[in-house]
C-alpha positions in Angstrom: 36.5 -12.3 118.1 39.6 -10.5 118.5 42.7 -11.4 116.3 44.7 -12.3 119.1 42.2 -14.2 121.2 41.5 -16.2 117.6 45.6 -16.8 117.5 45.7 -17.7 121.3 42.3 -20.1 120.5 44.4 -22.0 117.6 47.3 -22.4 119.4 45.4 -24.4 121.8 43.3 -26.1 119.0 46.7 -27.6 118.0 48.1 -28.4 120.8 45.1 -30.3 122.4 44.9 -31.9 118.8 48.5 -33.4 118.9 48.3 -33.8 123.1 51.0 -31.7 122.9 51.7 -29.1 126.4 52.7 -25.9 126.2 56.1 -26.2 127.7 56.5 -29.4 125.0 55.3 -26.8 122.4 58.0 -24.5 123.7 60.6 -27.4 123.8 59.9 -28.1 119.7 59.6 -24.9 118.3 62.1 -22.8 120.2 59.6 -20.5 121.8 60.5 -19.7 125.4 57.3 -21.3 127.2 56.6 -18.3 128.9 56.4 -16.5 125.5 54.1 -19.0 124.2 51.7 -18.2 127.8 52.0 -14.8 127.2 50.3 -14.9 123.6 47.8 -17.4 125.3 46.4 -14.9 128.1 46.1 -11.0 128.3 50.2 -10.1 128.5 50.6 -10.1 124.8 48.4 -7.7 122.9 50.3 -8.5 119.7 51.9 -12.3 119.2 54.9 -11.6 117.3 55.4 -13.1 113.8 59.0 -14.5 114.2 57.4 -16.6 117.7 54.2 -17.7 115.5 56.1 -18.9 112.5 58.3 -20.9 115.1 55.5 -22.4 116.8 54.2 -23.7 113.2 57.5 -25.3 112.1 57.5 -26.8 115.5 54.3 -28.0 114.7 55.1 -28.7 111.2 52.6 -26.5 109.2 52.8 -23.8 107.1 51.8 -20.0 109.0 48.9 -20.6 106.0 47.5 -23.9 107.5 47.6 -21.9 111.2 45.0 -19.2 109.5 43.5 -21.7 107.4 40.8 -22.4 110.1 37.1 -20.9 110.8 38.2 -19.0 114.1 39.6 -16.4 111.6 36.7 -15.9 109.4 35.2 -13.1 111.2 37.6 -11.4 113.0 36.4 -7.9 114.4 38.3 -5.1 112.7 40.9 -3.7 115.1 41.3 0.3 113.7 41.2 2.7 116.3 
């Protein structure tokens, strides 16, 4: 797995855990909805930090607790 499709993957992990939609995701963290979308489907090659960091305080967690989960442990290696 791809480090962004793993990022997408938790993001929805999370919200399905709290029954939480996106556009409510957007609504807490301050991440434009359509922002949050784009790092969900093939639009965004690289989520952005800033955005990810917001979506985890809107989620109240820590960026570590968003990595802290199996989907990263084998993520293919991206040099090209």
């Amino acid at each position: 797995m791809r480090i962004k499709e793993a990022v997408a993957q938790r993001i929805m992990d999370l919200c399905k855990e709290r029954d939480i939609a996106i556009n409510a995701l957007g609504n807490i963290s301050g991440v434009n909805p359509s922002t949050i979308y784009s790092m969900l489907n093939s639009k965004s090659q690289n989520p952005g930090v800033v955005s990810l960091q917001k979506i985890c305080d809107g989620l109240e967690i820590s960026i570590r607790d968003f990595f802290n989960d199996e989907l990263f442990d084998n993520i293919e290696q991206e040099i090209i």
